[in-house]
N, C-alpha and C positions, 0 to 999 in steps of 0.2 A: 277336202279329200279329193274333189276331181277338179281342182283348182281352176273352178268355172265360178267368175264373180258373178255371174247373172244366176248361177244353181245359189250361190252362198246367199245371194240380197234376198231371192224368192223365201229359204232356209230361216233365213233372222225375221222378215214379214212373218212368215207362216208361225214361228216360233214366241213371237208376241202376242199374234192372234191367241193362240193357244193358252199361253198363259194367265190373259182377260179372262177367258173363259175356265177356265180351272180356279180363277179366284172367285168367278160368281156361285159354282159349281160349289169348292170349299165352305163358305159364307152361310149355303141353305144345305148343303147335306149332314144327315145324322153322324154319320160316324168315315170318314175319309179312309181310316188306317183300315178296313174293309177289303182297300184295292190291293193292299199289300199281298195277300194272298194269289190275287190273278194275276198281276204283275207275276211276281217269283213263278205262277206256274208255266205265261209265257217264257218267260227266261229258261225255265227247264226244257221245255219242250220244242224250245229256240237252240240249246246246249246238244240236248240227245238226238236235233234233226229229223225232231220227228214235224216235217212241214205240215203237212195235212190236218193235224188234231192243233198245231200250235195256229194255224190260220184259221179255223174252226173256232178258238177259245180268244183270240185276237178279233176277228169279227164278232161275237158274243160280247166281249168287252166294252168295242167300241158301238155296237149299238144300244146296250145298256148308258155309256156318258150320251150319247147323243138324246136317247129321252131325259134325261136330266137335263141336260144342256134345253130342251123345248118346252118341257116343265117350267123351269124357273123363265123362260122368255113369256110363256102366258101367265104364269100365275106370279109374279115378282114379288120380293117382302119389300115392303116401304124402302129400306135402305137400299137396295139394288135397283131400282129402277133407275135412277140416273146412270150407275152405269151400264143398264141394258140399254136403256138409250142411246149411250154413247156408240153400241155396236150396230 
């Protein structure tokens, strides 16, 4: 999009990072399709411009994965530790 290969290489790093980590995330949490709901309400409130409440419910989000994501880094199931190791 701003046809900067050093934004794109950062972009594809970052974006694999991510994805590790949403597979360990997947693997131990109860019920995933949970997110479905905050997602679509960012999206709305990403749609209607309302910035203020949509960066509100988007910090809310991600600090909700981020305890999960430190959850499963101290308490790992047998199967995920090697690849919390890996990270």
């Amino acid at each position: 999009m701003h046809a900067s290969p050093r934004l794109q290489s950062f972009y594809e790093k970052l974006i694999g990072e991510l994805r590790l980590g949403m597979v360990l995330v997947d693997r131990q949490h109860d019920n995933p399709s949970r997110l479905i709901p905050q997602h679509l309400e960012i999206l709305d409130l990403l749609r209607s411009k309302r910035v203020e409440e949509c960066s509100e419910c988007l910090f809310r989000h991600l600090d909700d994965s981020e305890s999960r994501l430190r959850s499963i880094f101290e308490h790992p199931e047998p199967a995920s530790e090697i690849a919390v190791a890996a990270l």
